[in-house]
DRENRO-22453 format. One record per residue (C-alpha): residue in three letters; x, y, z. Coordinates in Angstrom, 1 decimal. Each point is the difference from the previous one (the first is absolute). Example, Ala and Ser with C-alpha at 12.3 -4.5 7.8 and 13.67 -1.06 7.14 Angstrom:
<rs>
r residuo ALA | east 12.3 | north -4.5 | up 7.8
r residuo SER | east 1.4 | north 3.4 | up -0.7
</rs>
This chain:
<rs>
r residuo UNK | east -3.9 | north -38.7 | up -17.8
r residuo UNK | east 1.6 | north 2.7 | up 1.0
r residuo UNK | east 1.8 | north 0.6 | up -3.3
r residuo UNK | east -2.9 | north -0.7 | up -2.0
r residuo UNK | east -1.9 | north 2.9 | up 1.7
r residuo UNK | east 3.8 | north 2.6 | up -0.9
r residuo UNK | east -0.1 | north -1.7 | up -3.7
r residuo UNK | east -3.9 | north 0.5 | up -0.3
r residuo UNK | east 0.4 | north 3.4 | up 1.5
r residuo UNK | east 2.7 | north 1.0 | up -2.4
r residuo UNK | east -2.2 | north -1.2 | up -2.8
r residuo UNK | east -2.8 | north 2.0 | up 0.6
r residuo UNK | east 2.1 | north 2.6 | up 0.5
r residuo UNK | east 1.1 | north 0.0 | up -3.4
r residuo UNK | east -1.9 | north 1.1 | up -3.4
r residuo UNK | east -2.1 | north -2.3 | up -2.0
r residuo UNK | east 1.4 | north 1.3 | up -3.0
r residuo UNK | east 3.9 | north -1.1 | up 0.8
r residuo UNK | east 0.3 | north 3.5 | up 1.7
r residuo UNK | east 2.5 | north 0.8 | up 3.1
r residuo UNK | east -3.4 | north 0.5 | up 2.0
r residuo UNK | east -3.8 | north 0.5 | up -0.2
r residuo UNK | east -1.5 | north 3.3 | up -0.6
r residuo UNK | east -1.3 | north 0.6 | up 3.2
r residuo UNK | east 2.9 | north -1.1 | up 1.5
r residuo UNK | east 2.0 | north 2.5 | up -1.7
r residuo UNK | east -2.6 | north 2.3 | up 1.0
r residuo UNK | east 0.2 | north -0.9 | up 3.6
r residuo UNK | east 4.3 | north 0.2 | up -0.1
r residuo UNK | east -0.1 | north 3.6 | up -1.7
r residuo UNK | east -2.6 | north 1.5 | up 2.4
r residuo UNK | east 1.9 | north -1.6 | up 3.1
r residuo UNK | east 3.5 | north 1.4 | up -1.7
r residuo UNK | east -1.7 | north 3.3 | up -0.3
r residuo UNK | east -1.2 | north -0.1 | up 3.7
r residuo UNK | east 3.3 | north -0.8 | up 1.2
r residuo UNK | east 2.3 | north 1.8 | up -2.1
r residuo UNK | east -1.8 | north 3.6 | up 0.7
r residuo UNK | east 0.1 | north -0.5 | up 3.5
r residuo UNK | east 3.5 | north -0.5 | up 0.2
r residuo UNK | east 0.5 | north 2.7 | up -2.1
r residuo UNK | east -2.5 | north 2.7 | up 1.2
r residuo UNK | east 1.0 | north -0.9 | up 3.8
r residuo UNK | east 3.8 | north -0.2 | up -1.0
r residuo UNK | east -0.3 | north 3.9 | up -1.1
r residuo UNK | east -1.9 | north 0.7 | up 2.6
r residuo UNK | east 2.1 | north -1.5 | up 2.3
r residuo UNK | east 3.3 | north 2.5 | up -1.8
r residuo UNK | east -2.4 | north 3.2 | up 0.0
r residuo UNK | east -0.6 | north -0.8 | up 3.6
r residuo UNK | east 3.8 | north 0.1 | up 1.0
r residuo UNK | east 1.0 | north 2.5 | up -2.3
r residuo UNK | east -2.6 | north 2.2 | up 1.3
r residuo UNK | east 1.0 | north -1.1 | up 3.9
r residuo UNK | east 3.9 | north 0.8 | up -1.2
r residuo UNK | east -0.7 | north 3.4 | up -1.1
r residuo UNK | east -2.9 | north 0.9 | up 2.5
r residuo UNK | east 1.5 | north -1.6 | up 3.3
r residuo UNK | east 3.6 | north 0.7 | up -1.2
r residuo UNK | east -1.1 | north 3.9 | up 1.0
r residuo UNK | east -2.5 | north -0.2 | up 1.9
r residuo UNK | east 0.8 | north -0.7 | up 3.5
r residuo UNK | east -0.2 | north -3.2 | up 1.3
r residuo UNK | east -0.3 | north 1.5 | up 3.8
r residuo UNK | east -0.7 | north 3.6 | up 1.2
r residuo UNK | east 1.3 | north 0.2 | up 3.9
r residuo UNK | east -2.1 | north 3.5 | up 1.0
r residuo UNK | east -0.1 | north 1.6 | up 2.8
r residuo UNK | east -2.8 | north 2.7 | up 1.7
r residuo UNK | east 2.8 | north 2.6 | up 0.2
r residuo UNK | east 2.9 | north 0.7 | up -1.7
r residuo UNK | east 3.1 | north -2.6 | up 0.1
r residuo UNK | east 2.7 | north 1.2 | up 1.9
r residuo UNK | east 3.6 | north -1.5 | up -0.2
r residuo UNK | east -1.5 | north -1.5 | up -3.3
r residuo UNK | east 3.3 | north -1.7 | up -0.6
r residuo UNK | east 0.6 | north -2.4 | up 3.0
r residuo UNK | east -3.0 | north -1.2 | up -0.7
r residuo UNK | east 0.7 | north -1.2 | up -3.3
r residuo UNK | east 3.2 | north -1.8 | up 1.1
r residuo UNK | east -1.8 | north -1.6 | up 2.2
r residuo UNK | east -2.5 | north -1.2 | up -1.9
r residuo UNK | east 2.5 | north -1.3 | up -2.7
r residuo UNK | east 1.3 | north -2.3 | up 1.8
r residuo UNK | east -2.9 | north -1.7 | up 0.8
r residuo UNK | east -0.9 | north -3.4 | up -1.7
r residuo UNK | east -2.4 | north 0.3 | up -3.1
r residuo UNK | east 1.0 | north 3.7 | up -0.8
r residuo UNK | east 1.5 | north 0.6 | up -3.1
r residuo UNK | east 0.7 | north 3.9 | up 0.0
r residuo UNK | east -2.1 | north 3.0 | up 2.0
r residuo UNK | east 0.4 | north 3.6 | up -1.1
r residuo UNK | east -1.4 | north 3.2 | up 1.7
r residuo UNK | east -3.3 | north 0.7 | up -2.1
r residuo UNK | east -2.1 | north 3.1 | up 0.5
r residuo UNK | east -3.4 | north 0.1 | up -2.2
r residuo UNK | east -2.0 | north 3.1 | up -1.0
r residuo UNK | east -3.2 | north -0.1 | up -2.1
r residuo UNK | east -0.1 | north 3.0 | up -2.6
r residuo UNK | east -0.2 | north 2.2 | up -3.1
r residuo UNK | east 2.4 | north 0.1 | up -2.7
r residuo UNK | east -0.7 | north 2.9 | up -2.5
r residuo UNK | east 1.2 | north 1.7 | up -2.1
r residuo UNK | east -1.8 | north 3.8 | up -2.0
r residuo UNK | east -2.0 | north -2.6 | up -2.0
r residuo UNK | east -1.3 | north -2.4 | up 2.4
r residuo UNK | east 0.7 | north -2.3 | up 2.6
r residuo UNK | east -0.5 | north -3.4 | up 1.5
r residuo UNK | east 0.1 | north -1.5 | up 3.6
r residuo UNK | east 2.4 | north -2.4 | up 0.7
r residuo UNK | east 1.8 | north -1.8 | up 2.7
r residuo UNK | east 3.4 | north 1.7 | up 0.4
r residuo UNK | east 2.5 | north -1.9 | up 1.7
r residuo UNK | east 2.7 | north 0.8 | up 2.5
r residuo UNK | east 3.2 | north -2.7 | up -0.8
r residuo UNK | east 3.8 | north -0.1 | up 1.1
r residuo UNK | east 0.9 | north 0.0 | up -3.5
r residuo UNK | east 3.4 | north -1.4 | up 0.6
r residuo UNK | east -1.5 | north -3.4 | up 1.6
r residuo UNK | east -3.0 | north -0.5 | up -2.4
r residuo UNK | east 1.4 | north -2.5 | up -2.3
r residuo UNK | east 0.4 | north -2.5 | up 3.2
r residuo UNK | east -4.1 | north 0.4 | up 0.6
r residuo UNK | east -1.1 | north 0.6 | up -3.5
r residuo UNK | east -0.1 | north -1.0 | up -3.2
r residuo UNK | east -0.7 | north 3.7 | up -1.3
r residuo UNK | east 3.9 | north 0.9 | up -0.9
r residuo UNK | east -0.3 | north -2.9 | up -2.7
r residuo UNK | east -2.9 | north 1.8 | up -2.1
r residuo UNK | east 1.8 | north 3.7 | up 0.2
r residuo UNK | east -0.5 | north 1.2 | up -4.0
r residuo UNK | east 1.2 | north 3.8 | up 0.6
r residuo UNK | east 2.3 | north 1.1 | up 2.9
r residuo UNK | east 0.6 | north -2.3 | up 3.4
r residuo UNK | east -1.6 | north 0.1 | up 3.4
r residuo UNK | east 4.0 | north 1.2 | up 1.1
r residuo UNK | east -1.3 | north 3.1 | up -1.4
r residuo UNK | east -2.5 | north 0.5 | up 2.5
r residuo UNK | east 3.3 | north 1.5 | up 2.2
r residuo UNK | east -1.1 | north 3.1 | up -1.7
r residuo UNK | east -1.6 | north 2.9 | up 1.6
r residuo UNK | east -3.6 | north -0.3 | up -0.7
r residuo UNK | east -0.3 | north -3.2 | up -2.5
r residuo UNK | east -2.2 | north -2.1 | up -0.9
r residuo UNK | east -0.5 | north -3.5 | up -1.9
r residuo UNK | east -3.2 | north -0.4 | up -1.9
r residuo UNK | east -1.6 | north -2.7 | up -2.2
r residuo UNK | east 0.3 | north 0.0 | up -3.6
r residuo UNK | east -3.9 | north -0.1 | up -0.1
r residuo UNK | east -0.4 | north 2.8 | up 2.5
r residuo UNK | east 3.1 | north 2.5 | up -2.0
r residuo UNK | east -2.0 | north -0.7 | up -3.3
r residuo UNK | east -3.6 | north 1.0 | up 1.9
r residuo UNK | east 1.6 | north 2.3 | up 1.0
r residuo UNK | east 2.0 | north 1.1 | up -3.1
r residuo UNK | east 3.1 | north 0.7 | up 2.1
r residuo UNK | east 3.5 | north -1.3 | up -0.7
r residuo UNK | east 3.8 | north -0.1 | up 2.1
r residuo UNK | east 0.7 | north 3.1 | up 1.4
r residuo UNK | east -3.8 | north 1.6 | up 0.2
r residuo UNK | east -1.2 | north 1.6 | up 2.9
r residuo UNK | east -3.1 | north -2.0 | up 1.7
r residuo UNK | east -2.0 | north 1.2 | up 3.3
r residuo UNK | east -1.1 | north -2.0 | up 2.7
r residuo UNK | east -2.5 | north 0.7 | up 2.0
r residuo UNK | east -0.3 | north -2.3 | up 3.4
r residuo UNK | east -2.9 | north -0.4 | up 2.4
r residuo UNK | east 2.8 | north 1.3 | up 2.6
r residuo UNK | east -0.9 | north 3.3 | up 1.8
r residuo UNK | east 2.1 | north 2.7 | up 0.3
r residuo UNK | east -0.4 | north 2.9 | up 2.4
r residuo UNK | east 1.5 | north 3.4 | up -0.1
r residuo UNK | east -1.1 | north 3.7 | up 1.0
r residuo UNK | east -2.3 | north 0.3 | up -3.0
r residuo UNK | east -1.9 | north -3.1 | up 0.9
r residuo UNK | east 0.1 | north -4.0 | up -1.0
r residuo UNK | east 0.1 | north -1.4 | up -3.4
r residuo UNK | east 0.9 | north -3.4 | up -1.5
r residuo UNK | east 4.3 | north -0.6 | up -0.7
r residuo UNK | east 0.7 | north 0.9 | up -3.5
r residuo UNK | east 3.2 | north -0.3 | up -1.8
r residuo UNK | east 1.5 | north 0.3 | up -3.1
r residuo UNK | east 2.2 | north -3.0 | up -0.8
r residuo UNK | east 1.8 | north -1.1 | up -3.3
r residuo UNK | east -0.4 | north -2.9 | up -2.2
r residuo UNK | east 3.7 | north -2.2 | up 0.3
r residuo UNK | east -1.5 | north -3.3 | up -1.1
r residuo UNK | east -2.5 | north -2.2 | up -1.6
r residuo UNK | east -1.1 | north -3.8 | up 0.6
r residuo UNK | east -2.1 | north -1.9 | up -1.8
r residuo UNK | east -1.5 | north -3.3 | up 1.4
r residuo UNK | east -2.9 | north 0.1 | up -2.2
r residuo UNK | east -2.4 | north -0.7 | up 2.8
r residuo UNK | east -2.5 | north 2.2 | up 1.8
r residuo UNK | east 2.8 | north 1.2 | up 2.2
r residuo UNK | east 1.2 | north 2.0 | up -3.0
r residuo UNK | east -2.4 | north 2.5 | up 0.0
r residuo UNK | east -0.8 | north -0.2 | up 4.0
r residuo UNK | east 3.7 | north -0.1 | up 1.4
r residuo UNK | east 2.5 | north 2.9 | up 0.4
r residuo UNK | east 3.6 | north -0.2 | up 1.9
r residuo UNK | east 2.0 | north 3.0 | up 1.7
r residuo UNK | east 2.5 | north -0.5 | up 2.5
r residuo UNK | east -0.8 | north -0.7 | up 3.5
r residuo UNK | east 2.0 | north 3.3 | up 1.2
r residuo UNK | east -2.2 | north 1.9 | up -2.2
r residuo UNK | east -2.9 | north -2.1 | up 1.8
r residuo UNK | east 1.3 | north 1.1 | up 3.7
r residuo UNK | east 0.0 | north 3.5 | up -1.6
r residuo UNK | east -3.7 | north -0.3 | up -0.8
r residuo UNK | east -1.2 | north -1.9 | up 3.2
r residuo UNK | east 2.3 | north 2.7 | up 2.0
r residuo UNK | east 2.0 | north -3.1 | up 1.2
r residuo UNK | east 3.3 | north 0.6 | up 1.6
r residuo UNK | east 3.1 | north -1.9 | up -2.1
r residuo UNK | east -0.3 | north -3.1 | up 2.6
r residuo UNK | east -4.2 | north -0.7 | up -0.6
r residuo UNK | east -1.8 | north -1.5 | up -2.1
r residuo UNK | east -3.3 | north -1.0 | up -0.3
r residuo UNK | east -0.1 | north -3.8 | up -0.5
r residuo UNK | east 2.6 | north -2.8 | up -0.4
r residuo UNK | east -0.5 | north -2.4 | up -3.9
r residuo UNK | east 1.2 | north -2.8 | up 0.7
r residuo UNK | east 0.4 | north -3.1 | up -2.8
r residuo UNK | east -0.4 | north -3.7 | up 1.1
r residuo UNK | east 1.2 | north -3.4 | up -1.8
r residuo UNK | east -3.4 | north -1.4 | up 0.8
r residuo UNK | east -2.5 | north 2.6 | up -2.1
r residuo UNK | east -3.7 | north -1.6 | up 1.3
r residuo UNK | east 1.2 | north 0.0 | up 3.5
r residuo UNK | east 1.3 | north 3.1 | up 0.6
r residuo UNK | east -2.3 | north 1.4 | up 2.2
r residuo UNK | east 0.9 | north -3.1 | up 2.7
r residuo UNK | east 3.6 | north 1.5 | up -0.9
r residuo UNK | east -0.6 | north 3.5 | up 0.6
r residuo UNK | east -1.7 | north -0.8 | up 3.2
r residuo UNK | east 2.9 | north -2.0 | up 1.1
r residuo UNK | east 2.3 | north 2.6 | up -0.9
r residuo UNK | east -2.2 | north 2.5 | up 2.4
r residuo UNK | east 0.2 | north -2.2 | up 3.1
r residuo UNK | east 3.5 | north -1.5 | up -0.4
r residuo UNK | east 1.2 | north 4.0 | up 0.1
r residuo UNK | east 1.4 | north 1.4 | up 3.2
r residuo UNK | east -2.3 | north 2.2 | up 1.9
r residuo UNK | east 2.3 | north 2.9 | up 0.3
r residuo UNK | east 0.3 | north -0.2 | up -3.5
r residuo UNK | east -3.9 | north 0.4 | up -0.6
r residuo UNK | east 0.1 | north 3.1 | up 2.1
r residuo UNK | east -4.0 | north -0.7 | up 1.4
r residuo UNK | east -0.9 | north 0.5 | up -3.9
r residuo UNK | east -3.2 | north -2.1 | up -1.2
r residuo UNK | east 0.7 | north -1.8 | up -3.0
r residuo UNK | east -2.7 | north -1.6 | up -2.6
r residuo UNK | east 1.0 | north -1.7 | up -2.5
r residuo UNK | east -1.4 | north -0.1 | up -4.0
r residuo UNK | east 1.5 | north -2.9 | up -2.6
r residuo UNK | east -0.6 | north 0.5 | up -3.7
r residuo UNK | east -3.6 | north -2.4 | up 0.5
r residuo UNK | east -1.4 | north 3.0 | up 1.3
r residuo UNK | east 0.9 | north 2.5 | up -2.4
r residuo UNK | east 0.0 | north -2.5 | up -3.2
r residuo UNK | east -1.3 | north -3.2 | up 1.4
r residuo UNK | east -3.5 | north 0.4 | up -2.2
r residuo UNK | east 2.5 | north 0.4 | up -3.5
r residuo UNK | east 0.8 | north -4.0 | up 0.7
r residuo UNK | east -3.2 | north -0.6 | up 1.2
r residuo UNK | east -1.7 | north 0.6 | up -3.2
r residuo UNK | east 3.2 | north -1.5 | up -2.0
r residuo UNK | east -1.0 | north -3.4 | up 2.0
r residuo UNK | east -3.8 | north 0.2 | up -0.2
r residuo UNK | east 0.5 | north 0.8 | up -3.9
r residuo UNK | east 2.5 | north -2.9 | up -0.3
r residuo UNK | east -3.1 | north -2.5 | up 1.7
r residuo UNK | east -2.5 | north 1.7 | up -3.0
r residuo UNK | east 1.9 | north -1.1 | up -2.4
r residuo UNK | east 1.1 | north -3.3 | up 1.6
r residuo UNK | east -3.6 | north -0.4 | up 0.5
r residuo UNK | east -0.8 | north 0.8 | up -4.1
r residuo UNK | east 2.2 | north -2.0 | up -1.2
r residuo UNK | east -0.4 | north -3.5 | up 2.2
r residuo UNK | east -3.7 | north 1.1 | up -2.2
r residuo UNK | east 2.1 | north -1.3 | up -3.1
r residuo UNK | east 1.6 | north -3.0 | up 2.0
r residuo UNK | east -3.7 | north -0.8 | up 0.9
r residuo UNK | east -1.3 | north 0.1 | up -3.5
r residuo UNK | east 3.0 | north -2.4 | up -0.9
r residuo UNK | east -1.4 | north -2.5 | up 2.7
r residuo UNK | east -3.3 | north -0.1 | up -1.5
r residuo UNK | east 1.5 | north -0.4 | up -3.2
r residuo UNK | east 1.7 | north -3.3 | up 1.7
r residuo UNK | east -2.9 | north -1.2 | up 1.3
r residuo UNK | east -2.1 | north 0.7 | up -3.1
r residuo UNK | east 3.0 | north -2.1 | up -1.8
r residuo UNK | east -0.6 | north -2.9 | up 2.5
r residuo UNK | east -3.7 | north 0.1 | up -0.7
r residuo UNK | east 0.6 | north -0.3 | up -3.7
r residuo UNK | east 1.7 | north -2.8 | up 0.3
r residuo UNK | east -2.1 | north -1.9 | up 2.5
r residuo UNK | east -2.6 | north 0.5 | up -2.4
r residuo UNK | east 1.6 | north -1.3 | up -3.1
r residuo UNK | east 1.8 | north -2.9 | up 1.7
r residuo UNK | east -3.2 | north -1.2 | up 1.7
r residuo UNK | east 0.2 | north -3.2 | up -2.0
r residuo UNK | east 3.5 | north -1.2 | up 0.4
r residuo UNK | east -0.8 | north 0.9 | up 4.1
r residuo UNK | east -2.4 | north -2.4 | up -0.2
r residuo UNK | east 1.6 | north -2.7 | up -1.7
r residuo UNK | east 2.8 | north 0.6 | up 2.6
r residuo UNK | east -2.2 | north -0.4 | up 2.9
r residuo UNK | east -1.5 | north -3.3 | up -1.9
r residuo UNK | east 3.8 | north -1.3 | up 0.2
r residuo UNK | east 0.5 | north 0.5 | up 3.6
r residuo UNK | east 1.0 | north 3.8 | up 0.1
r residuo UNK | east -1.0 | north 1.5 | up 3.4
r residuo UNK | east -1.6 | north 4.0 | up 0.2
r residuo UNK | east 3.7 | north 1.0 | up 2.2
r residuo UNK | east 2.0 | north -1.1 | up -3.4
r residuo UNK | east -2.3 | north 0.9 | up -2.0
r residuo UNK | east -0.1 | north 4.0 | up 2.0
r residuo UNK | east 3.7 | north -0.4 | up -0.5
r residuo UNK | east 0.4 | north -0.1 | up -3.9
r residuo UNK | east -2.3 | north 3.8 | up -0.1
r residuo UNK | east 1.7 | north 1.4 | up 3.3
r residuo UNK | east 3.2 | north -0.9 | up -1.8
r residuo UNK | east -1.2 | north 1.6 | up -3.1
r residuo UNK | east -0.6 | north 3.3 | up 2.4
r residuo UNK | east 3.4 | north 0.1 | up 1.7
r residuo UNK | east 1.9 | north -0.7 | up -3.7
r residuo UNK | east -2.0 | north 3.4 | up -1.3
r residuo UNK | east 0.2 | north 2.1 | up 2.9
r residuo UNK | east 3.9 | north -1.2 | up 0.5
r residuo UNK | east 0.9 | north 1.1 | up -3.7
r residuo UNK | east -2.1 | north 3.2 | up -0.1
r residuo UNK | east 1.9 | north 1.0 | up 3.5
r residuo UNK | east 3.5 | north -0.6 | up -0.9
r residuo UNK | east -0.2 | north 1.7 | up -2.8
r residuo UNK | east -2.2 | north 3.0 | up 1.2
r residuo UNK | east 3.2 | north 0.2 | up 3.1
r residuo UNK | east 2.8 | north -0.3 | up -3.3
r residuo UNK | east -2.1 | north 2.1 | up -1.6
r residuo UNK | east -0.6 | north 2.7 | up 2.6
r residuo UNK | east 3.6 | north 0.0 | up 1.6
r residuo UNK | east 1.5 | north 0.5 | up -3.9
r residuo UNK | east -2.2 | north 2.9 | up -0.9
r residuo UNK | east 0.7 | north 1.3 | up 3.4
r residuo UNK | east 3.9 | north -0.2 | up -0.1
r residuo UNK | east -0.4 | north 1.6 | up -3.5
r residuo UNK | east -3.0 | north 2.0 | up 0.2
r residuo UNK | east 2.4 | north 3.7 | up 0.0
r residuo UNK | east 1.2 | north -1.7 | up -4.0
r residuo UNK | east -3.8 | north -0.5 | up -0.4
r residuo UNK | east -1.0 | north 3.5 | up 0.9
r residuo UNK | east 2.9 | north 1.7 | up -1.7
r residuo UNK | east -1.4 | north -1.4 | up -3.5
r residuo UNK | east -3.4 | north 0.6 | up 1.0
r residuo UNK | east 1.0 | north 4.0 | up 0.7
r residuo UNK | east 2.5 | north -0.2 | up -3.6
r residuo UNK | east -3.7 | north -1.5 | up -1.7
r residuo UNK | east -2.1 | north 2.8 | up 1.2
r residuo UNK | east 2.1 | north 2.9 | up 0.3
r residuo UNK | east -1.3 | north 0.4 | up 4.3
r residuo UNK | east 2.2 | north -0.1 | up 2.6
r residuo UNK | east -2.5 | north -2.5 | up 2.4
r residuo UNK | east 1.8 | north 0.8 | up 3.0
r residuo UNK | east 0.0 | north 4.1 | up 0.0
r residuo UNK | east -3.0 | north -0.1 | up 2.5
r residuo UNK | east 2.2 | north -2.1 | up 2.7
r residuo UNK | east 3.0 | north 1.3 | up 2.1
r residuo UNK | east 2.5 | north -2.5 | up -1.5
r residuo UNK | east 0.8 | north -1.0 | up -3.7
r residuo UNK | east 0.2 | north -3.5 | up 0.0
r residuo UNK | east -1.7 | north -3.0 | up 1.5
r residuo UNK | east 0.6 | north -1.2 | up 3.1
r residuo UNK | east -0.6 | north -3.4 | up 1.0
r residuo UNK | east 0.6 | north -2.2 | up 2.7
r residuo UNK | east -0.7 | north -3.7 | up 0.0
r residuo UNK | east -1.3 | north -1.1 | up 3.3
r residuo UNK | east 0.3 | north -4.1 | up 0.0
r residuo UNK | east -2.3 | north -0.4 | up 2.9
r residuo UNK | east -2.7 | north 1.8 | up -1.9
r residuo UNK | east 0.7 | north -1.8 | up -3.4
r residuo UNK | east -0.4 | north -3.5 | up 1.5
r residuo UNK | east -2.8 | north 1.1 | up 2.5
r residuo UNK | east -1.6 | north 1.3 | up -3.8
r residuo UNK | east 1.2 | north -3.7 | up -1.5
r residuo UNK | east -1.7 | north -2.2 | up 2.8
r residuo UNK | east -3.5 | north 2.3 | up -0.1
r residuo UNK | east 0.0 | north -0.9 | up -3.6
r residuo UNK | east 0.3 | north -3.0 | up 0.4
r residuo UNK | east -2.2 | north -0.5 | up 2.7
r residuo UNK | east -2.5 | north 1.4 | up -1.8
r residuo UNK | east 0.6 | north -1.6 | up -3.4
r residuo UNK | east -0.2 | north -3.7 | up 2.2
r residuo UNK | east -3.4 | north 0.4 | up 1.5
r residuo UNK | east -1.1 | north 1.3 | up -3.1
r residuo UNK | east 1.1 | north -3.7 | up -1.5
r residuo UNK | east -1.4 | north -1.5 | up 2.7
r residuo UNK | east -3.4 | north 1.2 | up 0.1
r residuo UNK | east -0.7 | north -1.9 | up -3.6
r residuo UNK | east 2.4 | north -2.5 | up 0.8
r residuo UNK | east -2.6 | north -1.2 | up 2.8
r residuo UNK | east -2.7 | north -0.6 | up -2.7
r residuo UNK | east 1.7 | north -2.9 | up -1.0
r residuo UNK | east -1.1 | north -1.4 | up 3.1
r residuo UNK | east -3.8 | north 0.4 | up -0.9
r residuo UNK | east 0.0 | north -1.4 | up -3.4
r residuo UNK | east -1.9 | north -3.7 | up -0.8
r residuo UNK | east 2.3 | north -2.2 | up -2.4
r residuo UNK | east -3.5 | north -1.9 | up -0.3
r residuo UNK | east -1.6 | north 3.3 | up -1.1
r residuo UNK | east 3.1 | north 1.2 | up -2.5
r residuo UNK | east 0.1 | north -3.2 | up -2.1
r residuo UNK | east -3.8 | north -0.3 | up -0.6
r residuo UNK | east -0.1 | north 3.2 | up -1.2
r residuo UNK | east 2.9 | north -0.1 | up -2.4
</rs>
């Protein structure tokens, strides 16, 4: 019997008419297909913005500032201690001043950054997006590395003369008043993020000059770690696995790149679970389509399920032959919503190229890269495969369960 209910099933499934499939069937596979395939899609480029944005973000930023209350002394023992400790990647001498670049026509405050420029491209990923000059050129007197954002704020180009101006006090006979310096533009980045226009590099002797630093301090100790959302565990470990000579009585606190930009993937996550949310809407819809499908054809096989209980049929075989019906739709509209979704995904850079040749727009100019990323996370395509399906079953189910209700007595007196 338990063929007859798959052959009934897959009869019912199919058109009156001779087609493939019924019109609500169909219905029910394109919704389900649409459901499916837009969450692969939508949470595949999410998933790419998400790591290209965590490249070029945490690929500067610091994974793990090492700061002390005073001024770092014998800066560099510290750091060959600390990289050959387990976990730790690299660790540079980092000194961080907040500030105003200006120039006779404005100005804007920015972070400006204190780096051993001959050890940067072992910490950071900020060598590789150099479009003017290199951070070698830093070794210059007075120098400075901007972003291309910033220099066109700014309207400055390679070899203009900026001023900073740094919360730093200096005092002198005349009185006290914040460090200013004139410094010269010997390079531009562009990372097309918000560090572009936030983000200024000089080199860490200029730094000690501003801080009043003898050649052998520093301020705090970047360190980068192979293990990105635990490296304040790492830093700590760094701290306490030091020799205490070496930490000269210094207190030391530690700050990871979740403090300073934590919030950015916050938000990337919570916007990710709104649109996860929004679209399971469209999965949902698809399920009610199912279950509307299964109603249908309760209704217009009522006869036949009551000749069938007349000849011995029981209510679990008889369930069967609709809650097959269910899992045939909601199988078909999956697969092809995942063939569908990884396709267009794989592709979706061809897609958007002939979309921007149609309309003569570049629909990427408002985004730091200029192409699609994607990444196809497999746990989170079949976890979107088996919630579809989940739902798609109980919504064949439900009507599926009328069957059990229905009078063959009742249905052949009124036909």
């Amino acid at each position: 019997m338990s063929s007859l209910s798959l052959n009934l099933a897959f009869r019912y499934f199919k058109s009156n008419r001779g087609g493939i499939f019924s019109f609500t069937s169909f219905l029910a596979i394109l919704g389900l297909s649409i459901g499916v395939s837009s969450l692969i899609i939508v949470m595949s480029v999410m998933n790419g913005f998400e790591r290209e944005l965590q490249d070029r973000i945490l690929g500067v930023v610091p994974h793990a500032v090492i700061k002390s209350d005073n001024k770092i002394t014998e800066y560099q023992l510290l750091i060959d201690n600390i990289n050959q400790l387990d976990n730790i990647e690299s660790s540079s001498p980092y000194i961080e001043l907040q500030g105003l670049v200006s120039t006779s026509s404005g100005g804007r405050g920015v972070s400006i950054i204190g780096i051993d420029e001959d050890i940067e491209d072992t910490i950071s990923i900020l060598p590789e997006y150099m479009v003017l000059g290199s951070l070698s050129n830093l070794k210059q007197a007075n120098s400075i590395v901007i972003g291309t954002w910033l220099a066109a704020h700014l309207g400055v180009g390679i070899g203009d003369i900026l001023n900073i101006t740094t919360s730093d006090i200096k005092t002198s006979i005349i009185g006290s008043f914040p460090q200013s310096i004139k410094v010269k533009v010997v390079g531009m980045y562009e990372l097309r993020s918000e560090l572009d226009q936030s983000l200024v590099l000089i080199s860490h002797k200029l730094a000690q000059k501003i801080k009043m630093f003898d050649e052998n301090a520093t301020s705090s100790i970047r360190i980068k770690t192979d293990d990105l959302f635990n490296a304040d565990i790492i830093a700590r470990d760094a701290i306490e696995s030091i020799d205490e000579d070496l930490l000269n009585n210094n207190y030391f606190e530690i700050v990871t790149w979740k403090t300073t930009h934590g919030t950015l993937f916050e938000a990337i996550k919570f916007e990710k679970l709104l649109i996860s949310l929004m679209l399971f809407l469209i999965i949902g819809v698809a399920s009610i389509l199912v279950l509307s499908t299964i109603i249908m054809t309760v209704k217009s096989k009522e006869r036949e399920i009551g000749i069938l209980k007349t000849i011995g049929a029981s209510n679990d075989q008889l369930v069967k032959i609709f809650l097959y019906q269910g899992i045939l739709v909601s199988s078909i509209g999956i697969i092809s919503g995942l063939l569908f979704g990884i396709l267009i995904t794989i592709n979706l850079d061809s897609l958007v190229n002939l979309l921007e040749s149609a309309t003569s727009r570049g629909m990427l100019d408002a985004y730091f890269i200029n192409y699609f990323p994607y990444h196809l996370d497999l746990n989170q395509i079949f976890f979107i495969c088996l919630l579809s399906f989940i739902f798609s079953l109980f919504s064949s189910l439900i009507p599926a369960l009328r069957v059990n209700r229905l009078d063959p007595i009742e249905i052949l007196r009124h036909e």
